[in-house]
C-alpha positions in Angstrom: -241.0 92.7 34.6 -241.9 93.1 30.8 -241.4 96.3 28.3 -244.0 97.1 26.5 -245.4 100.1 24.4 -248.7 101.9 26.3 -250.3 105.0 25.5 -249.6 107.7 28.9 -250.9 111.1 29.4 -248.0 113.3 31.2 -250.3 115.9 32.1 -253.1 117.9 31.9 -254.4 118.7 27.9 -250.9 117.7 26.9 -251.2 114.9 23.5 -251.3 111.3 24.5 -247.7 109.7 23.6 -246.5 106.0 23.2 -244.0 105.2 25.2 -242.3 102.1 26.9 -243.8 101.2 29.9 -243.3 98.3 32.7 -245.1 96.1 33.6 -244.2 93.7 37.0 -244.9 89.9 37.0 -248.3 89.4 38.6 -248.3 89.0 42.7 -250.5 87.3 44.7 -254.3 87.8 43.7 -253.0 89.7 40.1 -253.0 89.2 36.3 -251.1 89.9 33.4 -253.2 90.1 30.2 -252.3 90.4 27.0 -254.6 93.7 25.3 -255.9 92.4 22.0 -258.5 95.5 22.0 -259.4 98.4 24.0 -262.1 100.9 22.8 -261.6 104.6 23.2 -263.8 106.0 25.2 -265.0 110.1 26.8 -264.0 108.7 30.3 -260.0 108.2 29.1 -260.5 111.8 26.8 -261.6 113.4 30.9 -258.5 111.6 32.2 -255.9 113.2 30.0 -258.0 116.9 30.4 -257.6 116.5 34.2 -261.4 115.8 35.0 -261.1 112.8 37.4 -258.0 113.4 39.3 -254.5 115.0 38.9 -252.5 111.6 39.2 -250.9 112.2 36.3 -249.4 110.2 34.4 -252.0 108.2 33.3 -252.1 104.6 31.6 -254.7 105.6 29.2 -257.3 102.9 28.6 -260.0 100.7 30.0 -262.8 99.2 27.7 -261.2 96.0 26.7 -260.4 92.4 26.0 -257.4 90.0 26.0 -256.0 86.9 27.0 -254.4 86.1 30.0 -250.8 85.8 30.1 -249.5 85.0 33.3 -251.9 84.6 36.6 -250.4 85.5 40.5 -249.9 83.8 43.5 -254.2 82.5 44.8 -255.8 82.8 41.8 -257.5 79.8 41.2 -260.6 81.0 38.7 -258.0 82.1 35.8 -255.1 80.5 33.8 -253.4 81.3 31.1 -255.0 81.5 27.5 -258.3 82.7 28.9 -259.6 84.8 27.0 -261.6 87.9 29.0 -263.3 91.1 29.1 -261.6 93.4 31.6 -263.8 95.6 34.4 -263.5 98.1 36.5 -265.5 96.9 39.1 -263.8 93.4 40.2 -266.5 93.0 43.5 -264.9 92.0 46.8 -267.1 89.9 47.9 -267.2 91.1 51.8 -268.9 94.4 51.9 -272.0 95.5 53.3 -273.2 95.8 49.5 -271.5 92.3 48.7 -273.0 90.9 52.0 -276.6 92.1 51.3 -276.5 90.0 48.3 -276.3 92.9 45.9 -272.5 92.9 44.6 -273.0 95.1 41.3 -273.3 97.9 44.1 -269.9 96.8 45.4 -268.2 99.5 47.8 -264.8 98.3 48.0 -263.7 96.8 44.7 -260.2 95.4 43.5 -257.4 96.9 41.1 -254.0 95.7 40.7 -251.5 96.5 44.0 -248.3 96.7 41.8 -247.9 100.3 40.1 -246.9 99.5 36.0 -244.4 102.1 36.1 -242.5 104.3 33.1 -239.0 103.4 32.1 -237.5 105.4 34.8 -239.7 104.3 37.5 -242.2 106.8 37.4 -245.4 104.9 38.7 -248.0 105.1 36.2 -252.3 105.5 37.2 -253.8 103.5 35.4 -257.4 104.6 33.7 -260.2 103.3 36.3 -257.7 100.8 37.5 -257.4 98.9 34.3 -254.9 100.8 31.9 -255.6 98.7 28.6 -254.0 101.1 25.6 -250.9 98.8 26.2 -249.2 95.5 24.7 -250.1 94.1 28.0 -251.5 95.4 31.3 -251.3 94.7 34.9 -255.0 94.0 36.9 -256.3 92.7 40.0 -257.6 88.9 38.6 -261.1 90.0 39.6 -261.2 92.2 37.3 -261.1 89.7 34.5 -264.3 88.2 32.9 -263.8 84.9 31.0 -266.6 85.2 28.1 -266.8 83.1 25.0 -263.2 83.0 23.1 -265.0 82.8 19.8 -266.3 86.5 20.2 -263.7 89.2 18.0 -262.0 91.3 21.0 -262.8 94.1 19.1 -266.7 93.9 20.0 -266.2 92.0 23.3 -264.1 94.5 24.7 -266.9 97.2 24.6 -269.0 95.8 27.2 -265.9 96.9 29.2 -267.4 100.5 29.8 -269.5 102.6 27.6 -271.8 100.0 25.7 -272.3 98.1 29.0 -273.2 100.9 31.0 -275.9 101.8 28.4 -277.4 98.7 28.1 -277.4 98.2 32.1 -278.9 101.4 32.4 -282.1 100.2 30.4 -282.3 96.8 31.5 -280.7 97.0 35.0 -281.4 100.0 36.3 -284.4 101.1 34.7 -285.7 97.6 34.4 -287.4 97.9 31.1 -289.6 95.3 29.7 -292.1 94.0 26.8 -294.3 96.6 26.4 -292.8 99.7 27.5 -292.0 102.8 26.1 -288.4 103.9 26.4 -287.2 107.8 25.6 -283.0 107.8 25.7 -281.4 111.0 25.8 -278.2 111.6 24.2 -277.2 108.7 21.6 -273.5 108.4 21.5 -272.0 105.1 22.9 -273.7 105.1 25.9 -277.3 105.9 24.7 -277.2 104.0 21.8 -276.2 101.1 23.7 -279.6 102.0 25.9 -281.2 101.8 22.6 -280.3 98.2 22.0 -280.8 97.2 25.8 -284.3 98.8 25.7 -284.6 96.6 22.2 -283.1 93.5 23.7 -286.0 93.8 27.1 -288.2 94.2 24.1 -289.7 97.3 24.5 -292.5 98.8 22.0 -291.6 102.4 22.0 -288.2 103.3 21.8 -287.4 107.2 21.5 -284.6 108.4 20.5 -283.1 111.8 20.9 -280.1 113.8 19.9 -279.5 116.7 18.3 -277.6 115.1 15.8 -278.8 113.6 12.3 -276.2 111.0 12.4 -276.7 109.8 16.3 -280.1 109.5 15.6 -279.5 107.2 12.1 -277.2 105.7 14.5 -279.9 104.9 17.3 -282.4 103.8 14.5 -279.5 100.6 13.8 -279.9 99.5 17.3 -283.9 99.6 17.4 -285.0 102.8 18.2 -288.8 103.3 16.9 -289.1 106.7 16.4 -286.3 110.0 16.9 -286.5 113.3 17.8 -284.1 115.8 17.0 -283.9 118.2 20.0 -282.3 120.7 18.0 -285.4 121.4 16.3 -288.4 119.8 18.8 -289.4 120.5 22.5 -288.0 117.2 23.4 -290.5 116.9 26.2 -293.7 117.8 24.2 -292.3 115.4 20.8 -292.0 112.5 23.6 -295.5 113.3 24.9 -296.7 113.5 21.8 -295.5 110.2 20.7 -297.1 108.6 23.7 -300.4 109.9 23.5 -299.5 112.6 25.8 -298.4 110.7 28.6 -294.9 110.6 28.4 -292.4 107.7 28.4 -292.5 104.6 31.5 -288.6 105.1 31.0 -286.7 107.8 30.1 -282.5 107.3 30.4 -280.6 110.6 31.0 -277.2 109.9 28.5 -276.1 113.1 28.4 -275.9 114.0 32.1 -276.6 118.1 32.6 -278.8 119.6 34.0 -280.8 120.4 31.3 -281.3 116.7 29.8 -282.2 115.4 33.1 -285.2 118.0 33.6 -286.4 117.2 30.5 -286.0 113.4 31.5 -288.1 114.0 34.4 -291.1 115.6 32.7 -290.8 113.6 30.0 -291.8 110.4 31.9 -295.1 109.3 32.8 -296.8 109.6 35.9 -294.7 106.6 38.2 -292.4 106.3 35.6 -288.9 106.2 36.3 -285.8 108.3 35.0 -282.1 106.6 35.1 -279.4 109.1 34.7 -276.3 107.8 33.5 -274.6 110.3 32.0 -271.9 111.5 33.6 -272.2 115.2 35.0 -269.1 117.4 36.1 -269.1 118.3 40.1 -270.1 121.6 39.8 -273.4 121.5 38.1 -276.4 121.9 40.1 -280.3 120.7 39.8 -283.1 122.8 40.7 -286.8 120.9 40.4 -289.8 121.7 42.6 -290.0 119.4 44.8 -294.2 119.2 44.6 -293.8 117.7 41.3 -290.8 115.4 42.3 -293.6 114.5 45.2 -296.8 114.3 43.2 -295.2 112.4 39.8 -294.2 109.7 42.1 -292.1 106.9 40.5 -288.4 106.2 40.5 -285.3 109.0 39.8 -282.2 106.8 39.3 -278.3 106.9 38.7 -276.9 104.3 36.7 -273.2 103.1 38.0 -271.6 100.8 35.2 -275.2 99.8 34.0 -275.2 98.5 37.4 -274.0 95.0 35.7 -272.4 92.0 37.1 -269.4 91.1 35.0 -269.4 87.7 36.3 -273.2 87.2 34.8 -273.9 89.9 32.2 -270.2 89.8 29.7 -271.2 86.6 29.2 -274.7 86.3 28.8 -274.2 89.4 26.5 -271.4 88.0 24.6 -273.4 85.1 23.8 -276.6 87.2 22.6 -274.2 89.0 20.2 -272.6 85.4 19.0 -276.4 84.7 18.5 -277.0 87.7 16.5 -279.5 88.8 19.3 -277.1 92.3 19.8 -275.6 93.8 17.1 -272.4 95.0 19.4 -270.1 94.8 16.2 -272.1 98.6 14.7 -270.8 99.8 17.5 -267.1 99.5 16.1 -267.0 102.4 13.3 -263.5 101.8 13.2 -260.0 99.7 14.2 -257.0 101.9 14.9 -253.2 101.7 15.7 -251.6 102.6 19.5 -250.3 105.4 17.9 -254.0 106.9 16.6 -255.1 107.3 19.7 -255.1 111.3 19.7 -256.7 110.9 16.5 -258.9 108.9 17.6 -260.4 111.4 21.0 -260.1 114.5 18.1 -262.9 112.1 16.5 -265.0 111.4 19.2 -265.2 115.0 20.4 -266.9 115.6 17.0 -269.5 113.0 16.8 -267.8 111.2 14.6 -267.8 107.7 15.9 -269.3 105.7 18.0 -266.1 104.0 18.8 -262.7 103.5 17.7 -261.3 100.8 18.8 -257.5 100.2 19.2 -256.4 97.0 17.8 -253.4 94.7 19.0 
């Protein structure tokens, strides 16, 4: 068992706090890794506000990187001083999804057994299994990624979460390639990270759309061609209009209302495909005639995790970046302290960064 300092929320809208935490020696199949960075993201701001589950408290934290400090009893891939990217989706290997050769779709995937706890036992949940604002963490050993131990944690770490599931949703999902025209709705983390994937596939087109001057200066960094500010445009009509009236072969959904993904799905052109990976909350509801879902044909898509791979996408990715193929470092607008993590979501929920990223 270790003390350590982690950042917990104790209940619902209450501040983040640092507090002491433990953490237990690794068991069979487990890891201890030592958090060098962990990027704050919206899913650990909906923890804390009570919009995934009411397990409070909460071990804040999830988009990260580290070095592994101790390894469990059967784990034969890891050792440590490995230096990894932790996921939240460590695939099992033996279901249906696993078995069908598609393990990105995993249906049964791997977190720690052992509860990190508080100092007076209180068992902690940690943020999508992972719990990475802490010295150290606690994670099932799958759900560690070795990637090149050259790359700065503070930009390896983001393929964690946000900026992976933005590129995934471009190249996995969505599939883009040379040629095509790409729309992305919504450019904070996620869609500008769909801006650089839909880059990276080497797409001609790349529209981006926000209604926010800096997101879209933002989205122009990662290789978007051309940006409409919906505040002021039809964002359907300016996408139509940039595509001589036929609408994007891709359009990603960021935002994830109702709104953004009807405009997504006229948007597109006739078999084109919308991927949705923007999160919406479980009450929202979509109405679209159906004729027109019939009759535009193509593909309408959700997006889990950019439906990546760890294993084969950190680092392939991590390499491109070391390559200066993917600028992941503009993602990082700025490095902060444990202790500025409230800071740090008061930030976020303005626009203000892409990411902060808390530094160890």
């Amino acid at each position: 068992m270790t003390e350590v300092r982690g950042v917990v929320a104790a209940g619902k809208g209450k501040p983040v706090e640092v507090v002491t935490i433990n953490v237990p020696d690794p068991g069979p199949g487990e890891a201890v890794v030592r958090v060098q960075a962990c990027g704050v993201c919206h899913t650990d701001l909906h923890y804390r506000e009570g919009g995934i589950s009411d397990d409070y408290p909460f071990l804040l934290g999830h988009e990260a990187a580290g070095v592994v400090d101790a390894v469990g009893e059967g784990v034969h891939d890891l050792e440590p001083g490995d230096f990894v990217v932790l996921n939240w989706r460590a695939v099992c290997g033996l279901c249906r999804a696993c078995r069908r050769g598609k393990p990105q779709y995993c249906f049964d995937t791997h977190n720690a057994a052992q509860p990190m706890t508080l100092e007076d036992g209180t068992p902690l949940s940690p943020a999508l299994g992972i719990g990475a604002f802490a010295e150290k963490t606690l994670v099932h050993s799958g759900q560690c990624t070795k990637v090149d131990p050259s790359a700065r944690p503070a930009v390896a770490g983001l393929l964690g979460c946000g900026v992976m599931a933005g590129i995934g949703a471009a190249v996995n999902t969505g599939q883009a390639g040379p040629g095509d025209s790409v729309a992305v709705i919504g450019c904070g983390g996620v869609g500008a990270g769909s801006v650089a994937g839909a880059n990276l596939a080497g797409a001609r087109q790349i529209i981006a759309v926000d209604t926010d001057p800096v997101k879209l200066d933002w989205a122009r960094q990662f290789g978007a061609t051309h940006t409409v500010n919906a505040g002021e445009s039809d964002t359907v009509e300016a996408i139509r209009e940039l595509t001589g009236g036929n609408g994007a072969d891709l359009v990603v959904d960021a935002v994830g209302i109702p709104k953004t993904y009807t405009q997504a799905f006229y948007a597109r052109d006739l078999a084109g495909t919308v991927v949705l990976v923007g999160v919406p909350s479980p009450e929202m509801q979509l109405e679209l005639p159906l004729i027109d879902v019939f009759a535009r044909g193509g593909a309408l898509k959700s997006s889990w995790y950019g439906d990546c791979l760890p294993s084969r996408d950190f680092p392939m990715l991590v390499e491109m970046y070391q390559q200066g193929r993917l600028p992941l470092e503009k993602f990082v607008t700025e490095e902060i302290a444990l202790d500025q993590v409230e800071q740090a979501f008061e930030k976020m929920h303005r626009g203000e960064v892409l990411r902060s990223v808390v530094t160890l």
